[in-house]
Each structure stands twice: as structure tokens, then as C-alpha cells.
C-alpha positions in Angstrom: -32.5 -37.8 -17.4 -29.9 -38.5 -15.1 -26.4 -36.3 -14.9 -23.1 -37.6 -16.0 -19.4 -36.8 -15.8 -18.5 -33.9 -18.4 -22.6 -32.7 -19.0 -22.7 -28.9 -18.7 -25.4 -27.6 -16.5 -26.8 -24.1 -15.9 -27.6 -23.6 -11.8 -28.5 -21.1 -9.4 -26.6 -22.0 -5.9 -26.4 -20.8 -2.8 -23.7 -21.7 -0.4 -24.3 -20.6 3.9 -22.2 -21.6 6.6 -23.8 -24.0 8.5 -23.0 -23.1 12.3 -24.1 -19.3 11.5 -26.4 -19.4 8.7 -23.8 -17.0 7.0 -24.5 -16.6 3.3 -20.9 -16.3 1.8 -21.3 -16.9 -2.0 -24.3 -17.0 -4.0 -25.2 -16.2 -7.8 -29.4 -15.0 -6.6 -30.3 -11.4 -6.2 -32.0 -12.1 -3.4 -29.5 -13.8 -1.5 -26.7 -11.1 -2.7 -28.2 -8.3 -1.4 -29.3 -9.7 2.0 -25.7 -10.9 2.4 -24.3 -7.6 1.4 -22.1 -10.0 -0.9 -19.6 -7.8 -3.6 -20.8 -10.1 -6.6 -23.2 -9.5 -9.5 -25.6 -12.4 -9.8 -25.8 -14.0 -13.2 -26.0 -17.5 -14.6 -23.3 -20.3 -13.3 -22.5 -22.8 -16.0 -20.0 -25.4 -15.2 -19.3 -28.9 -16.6 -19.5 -31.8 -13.6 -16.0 -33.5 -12.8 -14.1 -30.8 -14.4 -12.7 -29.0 -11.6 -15.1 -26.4 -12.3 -16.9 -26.0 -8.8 -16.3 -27.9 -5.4 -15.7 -31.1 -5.9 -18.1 -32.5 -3.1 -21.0 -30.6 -5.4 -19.8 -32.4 -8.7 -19.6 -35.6 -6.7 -23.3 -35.1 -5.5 -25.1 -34.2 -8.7 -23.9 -36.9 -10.3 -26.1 -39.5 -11.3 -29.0 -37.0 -9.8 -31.7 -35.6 -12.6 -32.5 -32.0 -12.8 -34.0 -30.4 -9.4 -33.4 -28.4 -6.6 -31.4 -30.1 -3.9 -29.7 -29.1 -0.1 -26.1 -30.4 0.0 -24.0 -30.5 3.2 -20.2 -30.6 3.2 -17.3 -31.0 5.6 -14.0 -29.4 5.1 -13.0 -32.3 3.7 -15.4 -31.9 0.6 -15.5 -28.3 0.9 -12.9 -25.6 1.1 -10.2 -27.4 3.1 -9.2 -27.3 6.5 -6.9 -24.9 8.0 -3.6 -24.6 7.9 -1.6 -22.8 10.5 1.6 -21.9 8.3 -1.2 -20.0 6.2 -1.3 -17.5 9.1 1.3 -15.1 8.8 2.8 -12.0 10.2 3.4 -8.9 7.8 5.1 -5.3 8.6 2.6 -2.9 8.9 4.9 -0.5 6.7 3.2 -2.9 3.7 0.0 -1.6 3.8 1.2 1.9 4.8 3.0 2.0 1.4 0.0 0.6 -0.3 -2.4 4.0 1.5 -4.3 0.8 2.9 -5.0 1.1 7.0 -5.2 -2.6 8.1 -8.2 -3.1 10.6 -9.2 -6.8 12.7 -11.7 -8.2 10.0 -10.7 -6.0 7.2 -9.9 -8.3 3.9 -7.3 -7.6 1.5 -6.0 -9.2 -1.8 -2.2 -9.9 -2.0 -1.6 -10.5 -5.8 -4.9 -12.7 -6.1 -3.9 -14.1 -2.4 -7.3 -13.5 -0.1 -6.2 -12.4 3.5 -8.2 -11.4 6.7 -6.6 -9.4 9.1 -6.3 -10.6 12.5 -4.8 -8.3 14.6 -2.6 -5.6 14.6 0.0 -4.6 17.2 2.4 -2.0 17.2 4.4 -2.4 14.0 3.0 -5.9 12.8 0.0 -7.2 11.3 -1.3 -10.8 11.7 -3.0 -12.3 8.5 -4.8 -15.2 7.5 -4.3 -16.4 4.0 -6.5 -19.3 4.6 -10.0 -19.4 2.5 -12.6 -17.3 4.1 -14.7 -20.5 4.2 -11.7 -23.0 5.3 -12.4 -25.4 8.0 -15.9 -25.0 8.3 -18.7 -27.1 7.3 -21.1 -25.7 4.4 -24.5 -26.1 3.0 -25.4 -25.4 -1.1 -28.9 -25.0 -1.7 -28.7 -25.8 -5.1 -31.4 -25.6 -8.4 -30.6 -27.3 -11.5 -32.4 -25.4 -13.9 -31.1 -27.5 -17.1 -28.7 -29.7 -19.4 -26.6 -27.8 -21.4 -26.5 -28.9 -25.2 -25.5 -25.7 -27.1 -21.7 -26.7 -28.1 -21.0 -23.2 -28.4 -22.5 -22.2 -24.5 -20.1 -24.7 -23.3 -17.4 -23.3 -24.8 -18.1 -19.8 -23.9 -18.7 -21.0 -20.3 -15.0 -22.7 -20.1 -13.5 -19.9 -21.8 -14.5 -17.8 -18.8 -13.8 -20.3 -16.1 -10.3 -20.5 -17.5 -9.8 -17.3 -18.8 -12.1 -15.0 -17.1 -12.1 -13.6 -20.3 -15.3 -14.0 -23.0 -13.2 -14.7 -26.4 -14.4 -14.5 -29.4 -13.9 -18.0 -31.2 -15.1 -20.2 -34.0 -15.8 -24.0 -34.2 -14.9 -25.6 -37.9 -14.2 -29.3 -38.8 -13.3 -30.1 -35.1 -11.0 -27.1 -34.5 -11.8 -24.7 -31.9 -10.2 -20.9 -32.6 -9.9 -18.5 -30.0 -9.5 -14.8 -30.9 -7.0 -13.6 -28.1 -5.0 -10.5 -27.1 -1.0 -11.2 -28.1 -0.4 -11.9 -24.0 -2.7 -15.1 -24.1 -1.5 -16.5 -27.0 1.0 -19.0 -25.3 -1.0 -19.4 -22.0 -4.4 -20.2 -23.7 -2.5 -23.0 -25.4 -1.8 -24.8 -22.7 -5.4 -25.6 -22.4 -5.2 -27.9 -25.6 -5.3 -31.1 -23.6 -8.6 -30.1 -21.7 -10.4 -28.8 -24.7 -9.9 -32.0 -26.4 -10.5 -34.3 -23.5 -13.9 -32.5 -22.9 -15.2 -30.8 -26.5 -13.0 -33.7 -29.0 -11.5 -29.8 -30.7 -8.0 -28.9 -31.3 -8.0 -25.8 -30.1 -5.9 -22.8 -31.7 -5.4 -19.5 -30.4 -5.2 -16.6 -32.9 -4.0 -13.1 -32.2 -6.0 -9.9 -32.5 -4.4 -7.4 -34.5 -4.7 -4.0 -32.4 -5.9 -1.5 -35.2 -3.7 1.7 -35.6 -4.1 5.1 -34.2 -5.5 6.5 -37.0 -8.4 4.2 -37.7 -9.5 4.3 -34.5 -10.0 8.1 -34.7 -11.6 7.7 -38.1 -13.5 5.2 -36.6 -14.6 7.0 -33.2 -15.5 10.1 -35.8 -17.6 8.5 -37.9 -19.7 7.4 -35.0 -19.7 10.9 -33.5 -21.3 12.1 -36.6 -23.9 9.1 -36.8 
């Protein structure tokens, strides 16, 4: 059974550099902790064309049956190639303020913005915002364990691509309901397109009602004296 655009697949990856051999991403215990990589490993589910993983790995399994497979990929296909402008210099007074001591090699997140520090010199600090992995060329050993069919797996495995969130949510007479927090109301919405385009649901979004005070202390109790 050969694998098309849009089919939701479970796989376990593992992506090295290729001139060093560096493991930098991974989702096997194994490969983890020889890497020393700050990630838990569990399943990767993603749907193939959707923007979902790299694009030169969606492009590769397509048309490919299930199986374990060694993909290489330039820049190009990968994670981009460098871009100088993305190298920047920043006071050092920023990361005093922040109790952080900047170090050559140490890595830092700038409001979800990855950066590596490059050097430091007297009052300034020279970082790269580039991806860890940009301008290099990387191999994905890659397993395809199986198809996904389980409507309500896909949906769970987009919700947390997208959201990084695992709503709960309900599938009636093609409508999709997600159960969201008041913030998300407005930005899960502006998903509707995709859901429809990929699952054929209008999706809603429905707010959870926080409970008061008062129950919660009942509640909390009750369990207490279970």
C-alpha cells in the first residue's frame, strides 16, 4: 500500500548531521540518551504534504509503502541555508537582566527565537539566530511503522502540531468541536480552512467554563477523604 498526499502516518525518525554523525533530533530512547538530547521520546504522527515535518521527508515518502528508509537532504530540502543578517549582536546588559551568563556555545530562547552564542567581548554578545541545523546537510533514518486510519488519532495529532495543546473535542455530523481555554477561542478558528481541506469537518471551537472557587475546594475535599 503505497503512501499518498494527506495519509497520517505513525514513525520513529532519527535525524544526524552528516559531516559529524551528530544526532540532533530524534523521537528513540536510544538515540536520546546517547545524544544527551532535552526531548522525551514518544510517538511522531504527522500527515504527508501538510507542513507537518520537513518538506524533503514528505516529498520522499510519498508514493513509498511502509518500511524503514535512510534519507539524505541538502539545505535546500532541509533546514535552510544561512543567513548572515540572522547573526546579530546584543548588549550583554540583556542577559545580565535576565540572571543568564552568556558563554560561546551556550543556547538560549528569545521569545520562541533559538540563538547560539558566538562570542562575547567586553560589553557585547554575538548570536546566531539561525536553525541549529541550517546550512548543513542531514540524514533521517526513518521507520514507518503504519497508516493511520483512526479519524479521531488524526485529529488529536494535528491538534498538537498546531496547538501544542491535546483538546478535548468531539466529531458529530461532519463538525469537529474543540474544547478550548477562552485565550484560544479566536486563534483556533483560524484553523477552519485546514481542518476542512484535510478531515472534510467544520470545525468549532467552544470555551471551557473555569469552575468557581468554591467547587473546586468541595471538589479537592471530597477526594481528600476518598
Amino acid at each position: 500500500m503505497k503512501l499518498e498526499k494527506k495519509d497520517f502516518i505513525e514513525i520513529n525518525f532519527t535525524g544526524r548531521i552528516k559531516d559529524t554523525g551528530e544526532i540532533f533530533d530524534s523521537n528513540i530512547t536510544e538515540d536520546i540518551k546517547k545524544s544527551e538530547l532535552d526531548i522525551k521520546a514518544k510517538p511522531f504522527i504527522f500527515s504527508l504534504d501538510e507542513d507537518m515535518f520537513l518538506k524533503g521527508i514528505d516529498e520522499f515518502l510519498i508514493g513509498k509503502e511502509i518500511g524503514n528508509y535512510k534519507i539524505e537532504l541538502a539545505p535546500e530540502k532541509a533546514f535552510g541555508k544561512r543567513e548572515p543578517k540572522l547573526v546579530q549582536m546584543i548588549p550583554i546588559k540583556i542577559f545580565h537582566e535576565q540572571k543568564l551568563n552568556p558563554i560561546p556555545g551556550a543556547v538560549f530562547n528569545f521569545d520562541g527565537r533559538i540563538a547560539k552564542v558566538l562570542t562575547v567581548s567586553g560589553g557585547r554578545v554575538m548570536v546566531d539566530f539561525n536553525n541549529l541545523v541550517a546550512g548543513k546537510t542531514v540524514i533521517y533514518n526513518i521507520e514507518v511503522l503504519r497508516k493511520v486510519e483512526d479519524l479521531n488519532e488524526k485529529v488529536k495529532s494535528l491538534n498538537e502540531f498546531l496547538f501544542k495543546k491535546d483538546f478535548k473535542f468531539e466529531i458529530k455530523d461532519k463538525k469537529l468541536t474543540l474544547h478550548v481555554e477562552k485565550p484560544y477561542l479566536q486563534f483556533v478558528l483560524m484553523f477552519k480552512d485546514k481542518y476542512k481541506d484535510i478531515f472534510d469537518l467544520d470545525l468549532e471551537a467552544e470555551e471551557i467554563k473555569e469552575e468557581k472557587d468554591e467547587v473546586k475546594k468541595v471538589k479537592k475535599k471530597e477526594k481528600t477523604n476518598q
